[in-house]
C-alpha positions in Angstrom: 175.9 52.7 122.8 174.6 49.5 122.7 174.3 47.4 119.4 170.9 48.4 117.6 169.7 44.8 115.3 167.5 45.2 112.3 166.4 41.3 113.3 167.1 40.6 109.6 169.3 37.9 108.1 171.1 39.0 105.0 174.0 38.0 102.0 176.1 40.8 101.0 175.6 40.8 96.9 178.4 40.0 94.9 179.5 42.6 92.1 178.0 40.7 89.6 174.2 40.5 91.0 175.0 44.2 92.0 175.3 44.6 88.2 172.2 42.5 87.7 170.4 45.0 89.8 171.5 48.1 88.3 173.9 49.1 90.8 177.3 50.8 90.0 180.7 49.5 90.3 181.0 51.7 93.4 178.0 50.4 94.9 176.9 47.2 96.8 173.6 45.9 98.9 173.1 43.2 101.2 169.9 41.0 100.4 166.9 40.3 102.9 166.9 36.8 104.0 165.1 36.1 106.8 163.6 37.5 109.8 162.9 37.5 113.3 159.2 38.1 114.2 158.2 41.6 114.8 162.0 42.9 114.6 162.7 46.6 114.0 163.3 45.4 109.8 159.5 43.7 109.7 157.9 46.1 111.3 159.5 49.0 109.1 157.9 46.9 106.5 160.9 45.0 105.0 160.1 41.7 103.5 162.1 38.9 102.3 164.3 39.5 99.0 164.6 43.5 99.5 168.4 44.8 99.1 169.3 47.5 101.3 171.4 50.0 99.5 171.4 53.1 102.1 171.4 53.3 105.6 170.9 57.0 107.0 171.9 58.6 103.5 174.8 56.2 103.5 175.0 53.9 100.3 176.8 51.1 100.9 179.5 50.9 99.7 181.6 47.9 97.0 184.3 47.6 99.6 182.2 45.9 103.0 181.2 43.2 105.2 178.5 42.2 107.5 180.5 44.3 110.4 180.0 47.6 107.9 176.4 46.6 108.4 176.5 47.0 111.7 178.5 49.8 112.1 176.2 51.9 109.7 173.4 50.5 111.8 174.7 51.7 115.2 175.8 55.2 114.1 171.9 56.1 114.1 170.3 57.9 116.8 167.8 56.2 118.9 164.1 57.1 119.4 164.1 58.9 115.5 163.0 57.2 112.2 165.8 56.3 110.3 165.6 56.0 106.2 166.7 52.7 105.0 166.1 52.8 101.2 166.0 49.3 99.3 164.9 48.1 96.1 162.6 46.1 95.8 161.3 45.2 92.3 164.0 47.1 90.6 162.2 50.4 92.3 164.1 52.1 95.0 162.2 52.5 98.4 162.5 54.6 101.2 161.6 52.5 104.9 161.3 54.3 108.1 163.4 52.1 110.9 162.9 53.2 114.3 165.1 52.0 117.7 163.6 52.8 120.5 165.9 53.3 123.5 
């Protein structure tokens, strides 16, 4: 399978802006950056400053790196929308991702 891309630059959160957040011990996001123009992560309406906490009912976990990222990322099925939830605001919400094969 080949690798899927978000187009989305992002910083793994350290466990004290996880705590800022309101995220538990057990529990980390990586923050939106940047983009690339009309990627998969624009277009499923991400914007700058969100924090992706859950890929495909996966939370990420404390314990990860950018290559957990993209392993969570390529164990979703093509040509299906794929929940990404991320606060934004302090709110959780629930993004529809979609890689079309």
């Amino acid at each position: 399978s080949r690798n899927k891309r978000l187009g989305v630059n992002c910083t793994l959160l350290s466990a004290n802006e996880g705590g800022v957040l309101g995220l538990p011990d057990d529990r980390r996001g990586f923050r939106v950056d940047s983009f690339v123009t009309d990627s998969v992560g624009e277009l499923a309406g991400m914007k700058v400053g969100d924090v992706m906490i859950e890929i495909a009912g996966q939370r990420v976990p404390a314990i990860c790196t950018k290559e957990t990222l993209v392993t969570m990322i390529n164990s979703t099925k093509d040509n299906m929308d794929v929940p990404i939830v991320v606060l934004r605001d302090r709110k959780n919400l629930t993004l529809q991702v979609r890689w079309k094969r």
